[in-house]
Each structure stands twice: as structure tokens, then as C-alpha cells.
C-alpha positions in Angstrom: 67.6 190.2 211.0 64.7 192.0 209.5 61.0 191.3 211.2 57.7 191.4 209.0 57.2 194.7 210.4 60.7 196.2 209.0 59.3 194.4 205.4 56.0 195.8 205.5 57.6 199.3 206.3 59.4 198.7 203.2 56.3 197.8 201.4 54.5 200.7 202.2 57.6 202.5 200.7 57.0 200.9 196.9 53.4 200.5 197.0 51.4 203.7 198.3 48.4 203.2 201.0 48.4 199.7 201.9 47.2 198.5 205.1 49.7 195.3 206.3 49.4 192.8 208.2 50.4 189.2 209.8 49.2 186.2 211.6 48.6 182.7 212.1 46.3 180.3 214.2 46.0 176.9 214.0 44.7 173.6 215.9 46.3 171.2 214.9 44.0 168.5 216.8 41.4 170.0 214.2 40.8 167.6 211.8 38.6 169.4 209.0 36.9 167.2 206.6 38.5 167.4 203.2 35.5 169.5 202.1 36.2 172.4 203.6 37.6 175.4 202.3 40.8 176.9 203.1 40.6 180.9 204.6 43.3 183.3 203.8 44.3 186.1 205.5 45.5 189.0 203.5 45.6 193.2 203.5 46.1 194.8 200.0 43.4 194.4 198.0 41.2 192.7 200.8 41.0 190.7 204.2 39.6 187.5 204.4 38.7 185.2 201.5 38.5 181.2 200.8 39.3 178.4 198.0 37.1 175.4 198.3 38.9 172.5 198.0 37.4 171.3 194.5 39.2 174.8 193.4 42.5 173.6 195.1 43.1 170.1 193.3 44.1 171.7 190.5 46.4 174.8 189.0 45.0 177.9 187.9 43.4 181.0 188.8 40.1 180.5 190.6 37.8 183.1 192.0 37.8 183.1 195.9 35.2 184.1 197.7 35.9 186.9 199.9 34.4 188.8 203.4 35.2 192.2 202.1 34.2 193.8 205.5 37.7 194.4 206.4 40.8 195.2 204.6 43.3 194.6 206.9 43.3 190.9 208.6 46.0 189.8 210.5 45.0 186.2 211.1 42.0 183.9 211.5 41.0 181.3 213.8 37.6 178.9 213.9 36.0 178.0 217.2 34.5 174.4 217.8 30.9 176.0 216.4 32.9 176.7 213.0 32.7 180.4 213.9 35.3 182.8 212.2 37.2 184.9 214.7 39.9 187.4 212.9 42.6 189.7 214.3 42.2 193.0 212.2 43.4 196.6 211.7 46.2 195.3 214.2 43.6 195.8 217.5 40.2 194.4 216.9 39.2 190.6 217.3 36.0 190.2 215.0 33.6 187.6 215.1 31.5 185.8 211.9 29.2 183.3 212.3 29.0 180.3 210.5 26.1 181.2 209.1 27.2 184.6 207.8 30.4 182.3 206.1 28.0 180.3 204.0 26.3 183.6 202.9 28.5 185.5 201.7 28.0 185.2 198.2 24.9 187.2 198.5 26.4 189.6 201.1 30.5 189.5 200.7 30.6 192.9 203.8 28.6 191.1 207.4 28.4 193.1 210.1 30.9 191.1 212.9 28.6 189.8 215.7 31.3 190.7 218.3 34.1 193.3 217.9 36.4 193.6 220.6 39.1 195.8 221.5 41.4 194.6 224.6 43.7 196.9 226.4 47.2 195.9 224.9 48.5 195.6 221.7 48.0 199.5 220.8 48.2 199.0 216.9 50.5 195.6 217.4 48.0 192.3 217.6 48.9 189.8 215.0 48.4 186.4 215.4 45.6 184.4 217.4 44.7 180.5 218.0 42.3 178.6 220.2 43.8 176.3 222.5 41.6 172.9 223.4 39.6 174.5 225.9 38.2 177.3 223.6 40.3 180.5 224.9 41.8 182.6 222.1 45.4 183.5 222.5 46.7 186.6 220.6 50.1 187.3 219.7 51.0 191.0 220.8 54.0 191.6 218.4 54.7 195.2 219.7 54.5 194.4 223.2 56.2 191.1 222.8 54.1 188.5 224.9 51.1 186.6 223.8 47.5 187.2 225.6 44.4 185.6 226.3 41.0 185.8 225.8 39.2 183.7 227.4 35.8 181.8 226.5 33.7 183.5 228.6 35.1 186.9 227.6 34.5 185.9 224.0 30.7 184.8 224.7 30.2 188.4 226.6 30.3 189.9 223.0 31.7 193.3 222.1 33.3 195.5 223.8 36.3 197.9 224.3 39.2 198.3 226.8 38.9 194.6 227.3 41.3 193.4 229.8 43.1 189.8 228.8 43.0 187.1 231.0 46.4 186.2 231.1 49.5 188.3 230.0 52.6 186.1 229.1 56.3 187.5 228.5 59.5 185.0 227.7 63.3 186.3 227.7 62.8 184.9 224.1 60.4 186.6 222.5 60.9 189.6 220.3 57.8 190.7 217.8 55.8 187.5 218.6 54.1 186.8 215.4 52.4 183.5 214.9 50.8 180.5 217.9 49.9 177.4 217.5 49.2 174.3 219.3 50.6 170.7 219.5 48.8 167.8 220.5 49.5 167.6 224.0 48.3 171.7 224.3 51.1 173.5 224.9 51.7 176.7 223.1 54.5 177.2 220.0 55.0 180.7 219.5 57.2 181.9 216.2 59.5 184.8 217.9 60.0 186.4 214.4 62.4 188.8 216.0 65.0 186.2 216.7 64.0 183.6 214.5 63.3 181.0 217.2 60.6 178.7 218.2 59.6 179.0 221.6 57.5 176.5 223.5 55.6 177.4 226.6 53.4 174.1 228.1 49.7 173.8 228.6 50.6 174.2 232.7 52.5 177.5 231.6 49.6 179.0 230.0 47.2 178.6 233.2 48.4 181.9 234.4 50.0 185.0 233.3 53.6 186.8 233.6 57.3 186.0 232.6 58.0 182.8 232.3 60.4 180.7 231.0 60.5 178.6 227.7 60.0 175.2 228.0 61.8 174.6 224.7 63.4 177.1 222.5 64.7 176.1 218.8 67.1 178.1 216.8 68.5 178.3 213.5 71.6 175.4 212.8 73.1 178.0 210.6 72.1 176.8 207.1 68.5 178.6 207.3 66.5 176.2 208.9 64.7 179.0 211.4 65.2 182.5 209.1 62.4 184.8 209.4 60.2 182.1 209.9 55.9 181.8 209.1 53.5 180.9 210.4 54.2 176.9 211.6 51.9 173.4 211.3 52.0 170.4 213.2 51.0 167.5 210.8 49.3 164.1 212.5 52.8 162.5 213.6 53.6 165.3 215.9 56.3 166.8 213.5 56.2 170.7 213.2 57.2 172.3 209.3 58.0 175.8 208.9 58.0 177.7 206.2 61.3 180.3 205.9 61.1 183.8 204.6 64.2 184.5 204.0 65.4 181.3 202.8 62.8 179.6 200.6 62.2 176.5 202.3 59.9 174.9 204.3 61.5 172.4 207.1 60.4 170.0 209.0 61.7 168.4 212.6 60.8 165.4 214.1 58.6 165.0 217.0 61.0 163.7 219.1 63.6 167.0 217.9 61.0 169.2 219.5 62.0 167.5 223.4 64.8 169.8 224.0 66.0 173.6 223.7 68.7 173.7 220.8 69.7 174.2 217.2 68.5 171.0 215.6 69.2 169.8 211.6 65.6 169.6 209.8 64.6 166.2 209.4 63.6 167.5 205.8 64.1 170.4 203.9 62.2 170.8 200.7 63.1 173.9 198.4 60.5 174.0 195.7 60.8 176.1 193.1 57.4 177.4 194.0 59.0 178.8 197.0 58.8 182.4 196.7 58.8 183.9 200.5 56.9 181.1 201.8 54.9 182.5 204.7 51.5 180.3 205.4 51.4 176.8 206.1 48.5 174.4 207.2 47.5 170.2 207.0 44.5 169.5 205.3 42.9 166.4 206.8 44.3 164.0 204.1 48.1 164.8 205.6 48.7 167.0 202.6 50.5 170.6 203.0 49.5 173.8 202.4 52.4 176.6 201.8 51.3 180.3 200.6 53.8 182.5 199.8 53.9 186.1 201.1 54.0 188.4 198.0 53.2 186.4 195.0 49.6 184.9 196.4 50.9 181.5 195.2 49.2 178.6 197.2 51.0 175.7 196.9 49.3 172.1 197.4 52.0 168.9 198.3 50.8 165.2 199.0 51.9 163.5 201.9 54.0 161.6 199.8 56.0 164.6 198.1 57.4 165.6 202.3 58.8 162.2 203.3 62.1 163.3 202.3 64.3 166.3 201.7 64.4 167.6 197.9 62.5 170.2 195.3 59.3 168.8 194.8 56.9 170.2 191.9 53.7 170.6 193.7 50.3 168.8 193.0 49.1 172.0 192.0 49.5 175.7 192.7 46.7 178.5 193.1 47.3 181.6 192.5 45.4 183.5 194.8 44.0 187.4 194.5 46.1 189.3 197.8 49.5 190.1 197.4 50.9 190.4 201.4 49.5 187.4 202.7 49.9 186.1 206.3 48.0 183.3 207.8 45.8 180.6 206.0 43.6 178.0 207.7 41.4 175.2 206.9 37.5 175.7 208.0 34.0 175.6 207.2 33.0 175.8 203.1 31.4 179.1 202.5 
């Protein structure tokens, strides 16, 4: 089973000098109004940049805009002030204000108000998500656990050699790529190692170590967990997630999420947009987001189009500017 990492290695084999990276973060209790913009995290050719909506209803080729600071973003995640906190270069958490977002057409490259640089994840953070209390967890792929910084720690502003609040190891993880949160605020964390989804509950996260999984999903053995992305809760409770290694993008039931096991998706859809689907994200309409990996396709399906399994043509499809592309979020318009 090949990791993101082992493909990146291989990228950096065909393509010379590229910078790659992964992540994902999202709330799903977030409810963005449908005009926002959706943020995409990339490394070749860039970092961070965002499609309004209006350039997301329909297909074509739109210009993004882009913070051009960094070149190497991992993931992104927006606080409750509609700050833009990003995991880049694999070690730094950066900070840009709202304002800065809805300036960047006149300056693209802000200075981050708050750089910080913790004591783990030497060259290995990928992911990061707020949970509802405003604490940003980080997914340490190389050291396999997830961390946390809290709020306070995030107010204090930058620093180095910062030392995470909570530490927290499973029997289940292996390279840690991608957290999110369900409604109730427990942690899903996508184990890209294994392919498995691993739940750890809001009591869990109160305090660091080893602990063990409240839930823990595997693959049924037709592809439905294989080298999965990063994964969305929609407003029902269900969970999709998009599959690497086997085009789709799947979706199970709340009430499949209960128990450890290997469950069969409630859907499968296998578009023919599906190429190395790796993003996914719910806008606030119900509709689903999937961007692939390579390709920078950006794929846009109505609510209707996932009640049931099948190969749905997509509303419309974006094809964005990056071409390794991790995590993609819904946030302020820039």
C-alpha cells in the first residue's frame, strides 16, 4: 500500500524541484454562506489560492486568486474570526488575517501575522482542523499521532520550539494525513498508511498519549477505504471519502460510522471526472466538492447527483492552476 509520501517521492522523481505536500481540515458544523470562496491547498507552482463561487457554477478555466507567500501548503483551516491558518513547508503553522484575504489582489505575498514552529513533526506536519472550541489539531504524519495547539497558544503569536498541548498516538495510525470533525466533536483521522478511518471522541482528545480508537473503518475489499483523502461530513451526519487509488468517492451512513468494522458504502459514485480524487468539502447548499490530486480538476455535484450509487457527470468542473493538490476548504471571499 503506497502512502502520499511514497507518491510524492515518485513525483519528485519525474518532475525536478517540487516542494509536495498534503492536508486537510474541516468543520463540518461550519456552515459557510454560499458566497464564499473555496481555498485550495497546493505545492508546485504555488500554495494557497481560491475560486469564488460565481467562478464555480460553471466549467472552464477561471483565474484563482492566489497568496503566493508560500509555495509549499499542506492544508488550511479558518478560525471562527475567518482567519486563515495553513500548515506549510511540512513544519510551520502560518496565520492570515481576514483582512489580508480580501486584499490580496493588490498584495498576492502578506507577511503571516503568526508563524509558529512546534517541537514535533521535524519536516512531517500535514493536516490541521479546529475543533469547536477553537484548538488546532495537526496531523504529524512522520511521527504518526495528531497534536494540538491550543487557543491560547495560537493567540500568543509566533514562536519556535513550541510545545503542543496534547500529543495523541493510536495502535492504528500509520502516516496520519488528514482530521476532521463530526457533529458531536470527536476527531476522524484518515490513517493513510493503512487505509482506515479512525475515530477518537471529543472526551479522548481532552488529554494526550496512546489511546485507543473509538471506531476504526477499513476497506470491505472492493476499494471503498484505498489510499483515502481528505474526508467530509455532509449535514446528515454521513461521512464521503474520496479514494486515490480507486477513483471513487464513497459515502457511509451515519449510523455505519457506530461501530469498528469493514462496512459496504451506502454509495459509491465513480465519475468519470474521477482522476485521483483527493479533496473533498460541502458547500452550505449540501452540494460536494471533489479535487483531484494531479490533474487540478475541481469537480462541483448537487445534492441530488449523491443520493445514489452511479457515474454522475458533474454540474460543472474547474480546472484549477496546481497540479499536486491536497486539502480544499470553503471560507471567506477574498
Amino acid at each position: 500500500m503506497q502512502t502520499v509520501r511514497e507518491l510524492k517521492g515518485q513525483d519528485r522523481f519525474l518532475i525536478s524541484a517540487i516542494a509536495l505536500v498534503m492536508l486537510t481540515c474541516a468543520m463540518p458544523s461550519r456552515a459557510w454562506s454560499a458566497s464564499k470562496s473555496l481555498w485550495v491547498a497546493y505545492s508546485q507552482g504555488g500554495g494557497i489560492e481560491s475560486y469564488s463561487t460565481k467562478q464555480l457554477k460553471k466549467s472552464g478555466m477561471p483565474t484563482p486568486i492566489e497568496i503566493s507567500t508560500y509555495e509549499d501548503a499542506t492544508g488550511v483551516a479558518f478560525d471562527a474570526s475567518g482567519n486563515l491558518w495553513a500548515v506549510v513547508n511540512q513544519n510551520d503553522i502560518v496565520e492570515f488575517t481576514a483582512a489580508q484575504l480580501k486584499d490580496l489582489k493588490s498584495d498576492p505575498s502578506p507577511t503571516p501575522v503568526v508563524i509558529i514552529t512546534t517541537t514535533a513533526g521535524a519536516q512531517g506536519l500535514f493536516g490541521c482542523a479546529f475543533d469547536p472550541k477553537g484548538n488546532l489539531w495537526v496531523a504529524d504524519a512522520d511521527g504518526d499521532m495528531i497534536l494540538e495547539l491550543s487557543k491560547a497558544q495560537l493567540a500568543a503569536g509566533s514562536a519556535t520550539g513550541v510545545t503542543p498541548t496534547a500529543f495523541i498516538h493510536t495502535i492504528d495510525f500509520a502516516f496520519p494525513a488528514f482530521i476532521t470533525f463530526d457533529q458531536d466533536g470527536n476527531a476522524w483521522v484518515v490513517s493513510q498508511g493503512t487505509s482506515r478511518l479512525v475515530e477518537l471522541t471529543a472526551s479522548q482528545l481532552t488529554s494526550g498519549g496512546t489511546k485507543t480508537p473509538a471506531v476504526v473503518l477499513t476497506d470491505d475489499g472492493s476499494g471503498s477505504i484505498d489510499l483515502p483523502g481528505e474526508i467530509a461530513f455532509d449535514k446528515k451526519g454521513d461521512l464521503w471519502v474520496p479514494n486515490f487509488s480507486s477513483d471513487t468517492v464513497v459515502e457511509f451512513a451515519k449510523d455505519q460510522l457506530a461501530s469498528s468494522g469493514n462496512p459496504t458504502p451506502a454509495v459509491t459514485l465513480n465519475s468519470a471526472v474521477f482522476d485521483e480524487p483527493f479533496g473533498a468539502v460541502f458547500d452550505s447548499k449540501g452540494d460536494l466538492v471533489i479535487m483531484n490530486y494531479h490533474n487540478a480538476k475541481i469537480a462541483k455535484f448537487t445534492d441530488k447527483q449523491i443520493k445514489k450509487s452511479g457515474s454522475p457527470a458533474p454540474k460543472a468542473t474547474v480546472t484549477g492552476t496546481g497540479t499536486i493538490n491536497y486539502q480544499i476548504i470553503f471560507g471567506p471571499a477574498s
